[in-house]
N, C-alpha and C positions, 0 to 999 in steps of 0.2 A: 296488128293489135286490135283495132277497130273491129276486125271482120272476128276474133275470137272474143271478145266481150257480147258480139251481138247472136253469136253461138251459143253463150254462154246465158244471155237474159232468154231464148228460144231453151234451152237445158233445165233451167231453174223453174220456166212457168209448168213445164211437161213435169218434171220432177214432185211438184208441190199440189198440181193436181192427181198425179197418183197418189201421193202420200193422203191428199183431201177424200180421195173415193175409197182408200182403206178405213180411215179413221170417222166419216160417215156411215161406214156397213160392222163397227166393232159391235164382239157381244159381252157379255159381264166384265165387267171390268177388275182388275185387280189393283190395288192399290196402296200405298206405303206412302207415310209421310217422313221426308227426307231430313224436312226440320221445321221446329214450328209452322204453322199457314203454309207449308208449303209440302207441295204431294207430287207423288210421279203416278204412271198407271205403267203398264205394259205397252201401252200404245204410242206411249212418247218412248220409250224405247226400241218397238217397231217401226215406229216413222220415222227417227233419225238411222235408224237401221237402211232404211229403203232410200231416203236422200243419200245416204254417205253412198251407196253399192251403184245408186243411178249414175249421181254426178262424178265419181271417179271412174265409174267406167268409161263416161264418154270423156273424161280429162286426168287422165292417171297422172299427167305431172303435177295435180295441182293436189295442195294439203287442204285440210276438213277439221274444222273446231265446231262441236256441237254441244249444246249444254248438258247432256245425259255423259256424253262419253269425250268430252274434252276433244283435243287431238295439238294440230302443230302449231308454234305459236308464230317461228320465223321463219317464214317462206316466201317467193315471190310472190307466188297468187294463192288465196285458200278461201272452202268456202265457208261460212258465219250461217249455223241455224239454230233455230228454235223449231224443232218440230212438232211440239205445239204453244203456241204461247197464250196464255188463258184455259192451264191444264184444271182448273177447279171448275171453268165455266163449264169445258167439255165433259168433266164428270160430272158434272150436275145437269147436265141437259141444256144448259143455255147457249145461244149464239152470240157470236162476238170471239172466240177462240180464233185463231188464224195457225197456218203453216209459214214460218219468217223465211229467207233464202238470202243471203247476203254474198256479193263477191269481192273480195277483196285483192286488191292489184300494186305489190309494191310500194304497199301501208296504207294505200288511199281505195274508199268503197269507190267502186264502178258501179252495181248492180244492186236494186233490191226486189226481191218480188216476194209479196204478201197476198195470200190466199187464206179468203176465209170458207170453207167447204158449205157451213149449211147457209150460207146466203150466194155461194155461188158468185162471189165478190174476187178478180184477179188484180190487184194492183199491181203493174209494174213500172221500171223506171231505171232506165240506162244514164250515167253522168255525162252530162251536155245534150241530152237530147229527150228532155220533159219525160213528164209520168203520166201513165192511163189507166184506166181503171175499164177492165175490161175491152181492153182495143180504142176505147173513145180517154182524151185528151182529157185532165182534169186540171184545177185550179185552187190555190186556196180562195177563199172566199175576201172582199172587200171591206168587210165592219172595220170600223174602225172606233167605234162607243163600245166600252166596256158593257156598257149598262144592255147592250142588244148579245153581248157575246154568248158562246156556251161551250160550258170548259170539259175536259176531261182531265180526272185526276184520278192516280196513286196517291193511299195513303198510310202506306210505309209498314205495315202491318207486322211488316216478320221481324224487325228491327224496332226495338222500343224509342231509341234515340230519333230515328227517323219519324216513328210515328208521332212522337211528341214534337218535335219540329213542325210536321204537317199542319194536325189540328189545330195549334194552336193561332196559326195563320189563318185558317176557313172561316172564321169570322167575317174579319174585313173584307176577305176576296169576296166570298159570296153577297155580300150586302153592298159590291158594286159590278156584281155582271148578270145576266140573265138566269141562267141556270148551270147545273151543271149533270154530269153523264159517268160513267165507269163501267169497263166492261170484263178489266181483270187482263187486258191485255195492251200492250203498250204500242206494240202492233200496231194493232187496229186501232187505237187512238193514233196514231202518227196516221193513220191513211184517212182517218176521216177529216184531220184537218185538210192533209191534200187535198181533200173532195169537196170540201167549202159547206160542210155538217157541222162542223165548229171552228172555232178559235183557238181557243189555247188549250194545252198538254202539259203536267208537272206532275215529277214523282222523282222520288232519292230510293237510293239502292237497287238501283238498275243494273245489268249487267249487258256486255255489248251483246253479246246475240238478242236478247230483246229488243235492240232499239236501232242496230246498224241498217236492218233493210226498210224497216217505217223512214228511218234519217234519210236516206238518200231520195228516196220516192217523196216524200214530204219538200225537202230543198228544192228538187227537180219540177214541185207543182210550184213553186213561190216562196214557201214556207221560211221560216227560220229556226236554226235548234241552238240550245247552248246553253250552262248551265246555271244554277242560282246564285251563282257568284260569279265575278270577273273571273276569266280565265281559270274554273272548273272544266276540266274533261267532260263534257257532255255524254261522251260516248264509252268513253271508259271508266271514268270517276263514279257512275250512278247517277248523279246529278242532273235530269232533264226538266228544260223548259222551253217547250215548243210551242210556237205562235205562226200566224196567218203574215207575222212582218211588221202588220200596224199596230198590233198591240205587246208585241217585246218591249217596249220601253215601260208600258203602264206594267204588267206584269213584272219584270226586273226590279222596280220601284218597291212591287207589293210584298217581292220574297226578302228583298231586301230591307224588310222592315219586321225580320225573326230576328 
């Protein structure tokens, strides 16, 4: 079992960096919005294309849930992608989009690996055996004052109930922590706490392929995840609030004051 998970984190990095050198060299883009704020191109449909054909060929017993094209929901092992996640970022030219890669082992993630193409950024991260970024060892970071922290958030945009939830919290937060960051990818906010770039991560109406493979690489460096409420499904509920550990308490305090 060991030796096909570590098959399996070696399948996902190769996987995500082809998917990253297709969707680095795209040319015009085509594009539809599927529903409010929220867009697909052709190229999240080419990269889930290309993850699903890589990773079942080298693992045909395993099943494939992707957010463009769904797939199995009760299987032994399957894999959780977002093939691109900060699909606005990547049409817009910005950086910060990543490739997500999630494994899932008999309901619990094993594997995450997050690749962001145009910074050449590979996070990964096997359960029980830490996360890297890039081959080298990462950490969340130490802060432990709100007031030095720097957050990244979702703010709920495609969902009016959510969105109004949000803002109307950013008051307080911000007028006790440092600053804060958005990249449009949730992703990559879960690895940059790994990487000890920030602190805290919150945002509602999530869905698990956004957030399964940042969760495990994120826990695997230190991290903490779990949602604005007691006993919220973090990972399947929407509901995330990810911290460096020491400041879960002060952030739980804060949401719990909507």
């Amino acid at each position: 079992m060991g030796f096909y998970v570590a098959s399996g984190s070696q399948a996902a990095e190769r996987a995500a960096r082809q998917a990253g050198e297709m969707l680095r060299h795209h040319g015009r883009l085509q594009i539809r919005e599927k529903a409010a704020n929220d867009f697909v191109t052709e190229m999240d449909e080419r990269s889930e294309k290309l993850l699903r054909e890589t990773l079942l060929s080298q693992f045909p017993e395993d099943g494939f849930f992707g957010e463009e094209g769904g797939g199995e929901e009760n299987v032994r092992g399957r894999w959780i992608v977002d093939p691109i996640d900060g699909t606005q970022s990547f049409m817009r030219g910005h950086h910060g989009y990543t490739v997500s890669i999630a494994y899932e082992q008999n309901g619990e993630l094993a594997i995450g690996c997050v690749y962001a193409p145009d910074t050449d950024e590979m996070f990964l991260a096997v359960r029980g055996q830490g996360a890297t970024l890039n081959g080298a060892p990462i950490h969340v970071s130490d802060i432990a004052d709100p007031k030095h922290a720097l957050v990244h958030l979702g703010y709920g945009h495609r969902v009016p109930k959510n969105f109004e939830r949000t803002v109307k919290l950013l008051p307080d937060i911000l007028a006790r922590v440092s600053d804060i960051r958005r990249y449009g990818s949730a992703a990559y906010a879960l690895c940059c706490l790994a990487c000890g770039r920030s602190e805290i991560f919150f945002e509602l109406g999530l869905k698990y392929y956004d957030v399964a493979a940042g969760a495990v690489i994120l826990q695997e460096a230190g991290g903490r995840v779990g949602g604005w409420r007691e006993g919220d499904d973090c990972l399947r509920g929407g509901s995330m609030l990810a911290t460096n550990s020491l400041l879960h308490s002060f952030m739980q305090d804060m949401l719990r004051g909507e």
